[in-house]
C-alpha positions in Angstrom: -56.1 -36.8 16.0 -55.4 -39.3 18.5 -55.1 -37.6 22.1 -52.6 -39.2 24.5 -53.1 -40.0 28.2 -49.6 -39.9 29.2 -48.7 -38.6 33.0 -52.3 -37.7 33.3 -54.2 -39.0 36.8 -57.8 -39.1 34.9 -59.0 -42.7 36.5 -60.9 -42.7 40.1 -61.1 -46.5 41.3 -64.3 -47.3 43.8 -63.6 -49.6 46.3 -66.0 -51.2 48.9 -65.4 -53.8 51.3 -66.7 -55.3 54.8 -66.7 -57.9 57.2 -65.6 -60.6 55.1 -63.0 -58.6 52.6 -61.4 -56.3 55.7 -58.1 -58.6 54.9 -58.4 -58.8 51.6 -58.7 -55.2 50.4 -55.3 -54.1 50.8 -54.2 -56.1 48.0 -56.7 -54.7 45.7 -55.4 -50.8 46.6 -52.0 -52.1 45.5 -52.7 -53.4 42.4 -54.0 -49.8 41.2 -52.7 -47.1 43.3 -49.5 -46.9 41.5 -50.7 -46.9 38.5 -50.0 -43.5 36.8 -53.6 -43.0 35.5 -55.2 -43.2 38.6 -55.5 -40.0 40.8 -57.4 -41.7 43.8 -58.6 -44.6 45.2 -61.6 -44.2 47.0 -62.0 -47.2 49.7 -65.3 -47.5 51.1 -65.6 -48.9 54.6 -69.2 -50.7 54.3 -69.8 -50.7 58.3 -66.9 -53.5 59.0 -66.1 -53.9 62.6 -61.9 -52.5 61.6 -60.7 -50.4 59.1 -58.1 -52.1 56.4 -54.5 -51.1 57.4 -53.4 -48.1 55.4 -49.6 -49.5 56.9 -49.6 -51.7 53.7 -49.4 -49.2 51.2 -46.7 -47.5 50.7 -45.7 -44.1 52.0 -45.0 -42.3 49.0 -48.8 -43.8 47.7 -51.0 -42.7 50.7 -51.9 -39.5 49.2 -53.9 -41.2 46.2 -56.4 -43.7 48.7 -59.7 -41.6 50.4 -60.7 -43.9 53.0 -64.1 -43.4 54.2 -66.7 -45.0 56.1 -70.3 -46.1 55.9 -72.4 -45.3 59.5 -74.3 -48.9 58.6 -73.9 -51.7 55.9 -75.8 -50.5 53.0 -74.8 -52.9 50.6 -72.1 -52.5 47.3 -74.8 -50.4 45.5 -75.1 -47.3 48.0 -71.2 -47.9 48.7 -70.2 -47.3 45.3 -72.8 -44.5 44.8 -70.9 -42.5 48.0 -67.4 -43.2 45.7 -69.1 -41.9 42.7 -69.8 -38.8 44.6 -66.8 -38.1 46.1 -64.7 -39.1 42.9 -63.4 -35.9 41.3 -61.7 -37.4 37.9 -63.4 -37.7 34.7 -63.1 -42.0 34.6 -64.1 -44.5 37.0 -63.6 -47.8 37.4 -65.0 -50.1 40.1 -63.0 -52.8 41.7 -64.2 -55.6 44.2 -62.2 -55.9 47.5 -60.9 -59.3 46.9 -59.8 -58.8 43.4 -56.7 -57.2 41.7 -56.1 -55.5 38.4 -52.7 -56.1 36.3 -50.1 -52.9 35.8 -51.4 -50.3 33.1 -54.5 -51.9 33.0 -56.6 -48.8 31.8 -54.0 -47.4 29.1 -56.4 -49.0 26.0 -59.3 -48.1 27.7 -58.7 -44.6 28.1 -57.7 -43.8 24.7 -60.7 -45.0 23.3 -62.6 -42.8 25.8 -60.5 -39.9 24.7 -60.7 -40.1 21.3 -64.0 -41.8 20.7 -66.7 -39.6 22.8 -69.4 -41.1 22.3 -68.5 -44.0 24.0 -70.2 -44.4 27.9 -67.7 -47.4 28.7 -65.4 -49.5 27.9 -65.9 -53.6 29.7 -62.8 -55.0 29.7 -62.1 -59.2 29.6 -61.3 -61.2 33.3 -59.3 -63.9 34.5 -61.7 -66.1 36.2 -60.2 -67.0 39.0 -61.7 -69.8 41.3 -64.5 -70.8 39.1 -65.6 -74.5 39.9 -64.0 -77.7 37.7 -67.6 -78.5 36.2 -67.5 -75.0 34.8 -64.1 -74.7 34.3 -64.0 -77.8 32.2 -66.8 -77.4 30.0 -65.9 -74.8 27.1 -69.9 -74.2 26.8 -70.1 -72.9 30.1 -66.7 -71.5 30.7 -68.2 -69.5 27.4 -71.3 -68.7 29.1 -69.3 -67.2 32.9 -67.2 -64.8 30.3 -70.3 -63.7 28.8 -72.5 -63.1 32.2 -69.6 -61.4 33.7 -68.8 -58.9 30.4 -72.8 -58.3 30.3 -73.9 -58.8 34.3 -70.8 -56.9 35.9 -69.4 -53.3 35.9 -66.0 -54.5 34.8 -64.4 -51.8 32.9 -63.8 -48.2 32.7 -66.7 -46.0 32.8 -67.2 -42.3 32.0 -68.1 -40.5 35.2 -70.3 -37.9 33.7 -72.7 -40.6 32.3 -72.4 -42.4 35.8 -74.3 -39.1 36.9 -76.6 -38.7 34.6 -77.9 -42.5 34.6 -78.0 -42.3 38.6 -75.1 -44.8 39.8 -76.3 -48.1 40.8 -80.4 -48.7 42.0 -80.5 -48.5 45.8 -83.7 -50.8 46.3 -84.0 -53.0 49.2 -84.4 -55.3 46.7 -80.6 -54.9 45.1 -79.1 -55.1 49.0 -81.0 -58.9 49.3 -80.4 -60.2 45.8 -77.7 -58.5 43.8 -77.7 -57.4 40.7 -77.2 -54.0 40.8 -74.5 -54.3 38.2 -76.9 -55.5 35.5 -79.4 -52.9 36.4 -76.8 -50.5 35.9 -75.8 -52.0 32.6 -79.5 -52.4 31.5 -80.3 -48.4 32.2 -77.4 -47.7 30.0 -78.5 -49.8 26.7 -82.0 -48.9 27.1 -80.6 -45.2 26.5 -78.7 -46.3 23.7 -75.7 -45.2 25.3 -72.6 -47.0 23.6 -70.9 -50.0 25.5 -67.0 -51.2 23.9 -65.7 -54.5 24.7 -62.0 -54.2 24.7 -60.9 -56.7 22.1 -57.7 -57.3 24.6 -55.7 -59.7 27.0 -57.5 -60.0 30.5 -56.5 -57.1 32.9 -58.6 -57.9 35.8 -58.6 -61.1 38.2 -62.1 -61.2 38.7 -63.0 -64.0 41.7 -65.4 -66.5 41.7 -68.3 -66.7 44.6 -71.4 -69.3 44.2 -72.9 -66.5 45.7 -72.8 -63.7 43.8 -75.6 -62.6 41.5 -73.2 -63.8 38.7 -72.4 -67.0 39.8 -76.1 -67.3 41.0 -77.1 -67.3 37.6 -74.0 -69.5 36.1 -75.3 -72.0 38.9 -79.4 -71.7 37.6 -77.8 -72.5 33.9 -76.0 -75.5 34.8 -78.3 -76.8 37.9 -81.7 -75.8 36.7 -82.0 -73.6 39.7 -84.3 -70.5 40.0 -82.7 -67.9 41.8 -85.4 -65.9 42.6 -89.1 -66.1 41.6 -90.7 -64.4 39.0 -92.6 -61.7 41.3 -89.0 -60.5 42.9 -87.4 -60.1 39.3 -90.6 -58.1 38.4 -90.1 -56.0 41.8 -86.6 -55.5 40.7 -87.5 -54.5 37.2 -89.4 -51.9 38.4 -87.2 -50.7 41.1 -84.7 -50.1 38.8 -87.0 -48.1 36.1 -88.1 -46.0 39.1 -84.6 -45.4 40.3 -83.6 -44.8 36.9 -85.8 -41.8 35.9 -85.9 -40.3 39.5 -84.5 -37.3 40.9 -80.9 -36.5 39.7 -77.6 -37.9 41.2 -76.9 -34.7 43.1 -80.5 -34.4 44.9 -80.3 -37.5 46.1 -79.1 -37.8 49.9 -77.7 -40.9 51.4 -76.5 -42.2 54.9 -73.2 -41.7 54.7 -70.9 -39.9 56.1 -67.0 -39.0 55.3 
């Protein structure tokens, strides 16, 4: 029997920003607060100078965002770890500060969660937004960016009890400098054989191009020949993320953060 999700707030959305996406972030809160599937939206405050201006969102919406703050800058990987633990709904989804989701953009996701159980998450398709004309215009590589973003980013809707048992996102030095901590996550979950859904749907999510990303970083090496980082670091990183991955459980683990 097919379960329905109607008036049900079962969707936490993580949020981190900083320096650079303080002004930014406020449109990302408003593209999912009101939506009737989410019960909060966790904003994480990753050490920037001034906190985004809760004055944007509306009154009658303030009750759904947590906003909480970092001590130091710890990067997106302990950031989103901190929302993971304070999240209290059985679905998460992560959200960068400077992009924006469409209206009911988890409805297709969550019924396949409900009703198929087995299934860890559910990656949903972008709209690329800003990605560079000799990308853009080449359907080989405009190909290529959808695929590293479906298989390199955490765009989608996860289930939060696997999120806890697979550790949230590797907090190595290493992931802080470099990036990547979104394929690491990705990787730990195939290598259990957990099952990943693409959403065979429309783009929900306005996903937006940096050069600098890990993402983009590796768009760049396929097109420019570039080596991102040398063979030793990925190794490092490898590791780090194995290590990470069968260490001590999500709850034992402390963290520098505070509420």
């Amino acid at each position: 029997m097919v379960r329905s999700m109607d008036n049900q707030q079962v969707v936490d959305v993580i949020i981190p920003y900083h320096e650079r996406t303080v002004k930014l972030v406020g449109n990302a809160i408003l593209s999912v607060v009101a939506n009737p599937a989410v019960r909060h939206v966790i904003v994480v405050n990753d050490a920037a100078s001034m906190d985004f201006d809760m004055q944007s969102i509306p009154d009658s919406l303030r009750y759904k965002v947590k906003h909480v703050r970092n001590d130091t800058q710890v990067g997106i990987a302990k950031s989103r770890n901190f929302g993971i633990r304070l999240a209290t709904a059985p679905y998460i989804v992560f959200l960068d500060a400077d992009d924006t989701y469409e209206p009911y953009a988890f409805d297709y996701a969550l019924n396949i969660l409900e009703n198929m159980p087995d299934v860890a998450v559910v990656k949903q398709h972008v709209n690329l937004v800003g990605l560079p004309c000799e990308f853009a215009n080449n359907g080989m590589l405009l190909h290529e960016a959808k695929f590293i973003l479906q298989a390199q980013c955490c765009v989608g809707v996860f289930r939060h009890s696997i999120l806890k048992e697979t550790k949230g996102f590797p907090e190595h030095e290493l992931y802080h400098l470099y990036g990547g901590e979104d394929f690491a996550l990705t990787k730990t979950l195939m290598e259990r054989k957990l099952v990943v859904l693409e959403m065979n749907q429309p783009p929900k999510l306005n996903y937006v191009y940096h050069n600098n990303s890990y993402a983009g970083k590796l768009l760049r090496s396929l097109y420019y020949g570039e080596q991102y980082v040398c063979d030793e670091v990925i190794k490092q990183m490898a590791q780090a993320r194995a290590e990470w991955a069968k260490g001590v459980t999500f709850q034992e683990r402390t963290g520098c953060f505070m509420a």
